[in-house]
N, C-alpha and C positions, 0 to 999 in steps of 0.2 A: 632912416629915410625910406619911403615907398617907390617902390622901383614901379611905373608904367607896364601894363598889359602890354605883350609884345604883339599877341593877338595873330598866336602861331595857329588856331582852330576858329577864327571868326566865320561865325556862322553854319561850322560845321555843324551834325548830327551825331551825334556819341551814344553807347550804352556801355554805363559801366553795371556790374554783376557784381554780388556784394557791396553794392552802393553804400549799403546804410552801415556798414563795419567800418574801421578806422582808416585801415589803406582806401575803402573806396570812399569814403566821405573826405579824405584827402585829395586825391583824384578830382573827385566832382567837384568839388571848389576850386582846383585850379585848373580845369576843362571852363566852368564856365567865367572866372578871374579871365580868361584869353578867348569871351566871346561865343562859346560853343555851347551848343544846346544839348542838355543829358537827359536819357532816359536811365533812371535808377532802378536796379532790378538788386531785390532780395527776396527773403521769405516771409519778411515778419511786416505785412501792413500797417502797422502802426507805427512801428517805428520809421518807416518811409513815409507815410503820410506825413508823421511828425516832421522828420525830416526837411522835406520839400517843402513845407508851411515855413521851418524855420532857415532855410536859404530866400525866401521870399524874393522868389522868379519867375519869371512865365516863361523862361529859359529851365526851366528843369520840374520832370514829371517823373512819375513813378509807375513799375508796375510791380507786382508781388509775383513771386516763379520763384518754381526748383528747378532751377539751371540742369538737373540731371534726366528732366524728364521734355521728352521730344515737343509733345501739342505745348507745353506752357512756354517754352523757349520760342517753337512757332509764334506764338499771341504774342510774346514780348517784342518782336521782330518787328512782326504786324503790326502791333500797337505804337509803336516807334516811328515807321514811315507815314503812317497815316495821320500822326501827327506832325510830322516836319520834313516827311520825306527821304530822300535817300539817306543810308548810314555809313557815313565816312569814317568813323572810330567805335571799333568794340574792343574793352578793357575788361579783360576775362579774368576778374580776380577774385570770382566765388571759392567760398574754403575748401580744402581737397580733405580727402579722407586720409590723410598722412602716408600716402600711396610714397614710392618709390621718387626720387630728385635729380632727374636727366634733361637734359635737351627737349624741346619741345617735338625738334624733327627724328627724336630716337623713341620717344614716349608710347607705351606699346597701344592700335588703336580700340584694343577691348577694355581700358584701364577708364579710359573714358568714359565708356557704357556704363 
């Protein structure tokens, strides 16, 4: 049986990072299943393009970025509210370089960098 949208993010603004990987193409289908509009951020344009063609929504757009690097994370940002405006959800789950597995509030902040 299909369980109803409960329609926990209607209308919100979301970006998730790693869109087009398995956890985040997970993600995005159930951000926009409850109403919420995604901006998809990875690296590989085609496979987002693909992507987004194949969720077929005007609720979900793409941009292509190295989440590691300052200006494309800017644009993705940018590119995000100018489409739909404020952003009420970022789901930060581009792949890590197999770094260290703490706490977010322990996580050292050059590890980032």
């Amino acid at each position: 049986m299909a369980t109803q949208a409960s329609g926990l993010v209607e209308g919100k603004t979301c970006i998730v990072t790693g869109g087009a990987g398995s956890i985040g193409l997970a993600t995005v289908r159930a951000l926009l299943a409850e109403g919420a509009k995604v901006m998809l951020v990875d690296l590989d344009t085609d496979k987002l393009e693909h992507t987004v063609r194949e969720l077929g929504t005007d609720n979900a757009a793409f941009v292509a970025a190295d989440v590691t690097d300052a200006a494309q994370t800017r644009n993705y940002v940018e590119e995000t509210v100018a489409r739909w405006g404020k952003i009420d959800v970022l789901f930060s789950n581009a792949g890590n370089d197999g770094g260290p597995l703490m706490p977010i509030t322990e996580y050292p902040e050059d590890l980032f960098d």
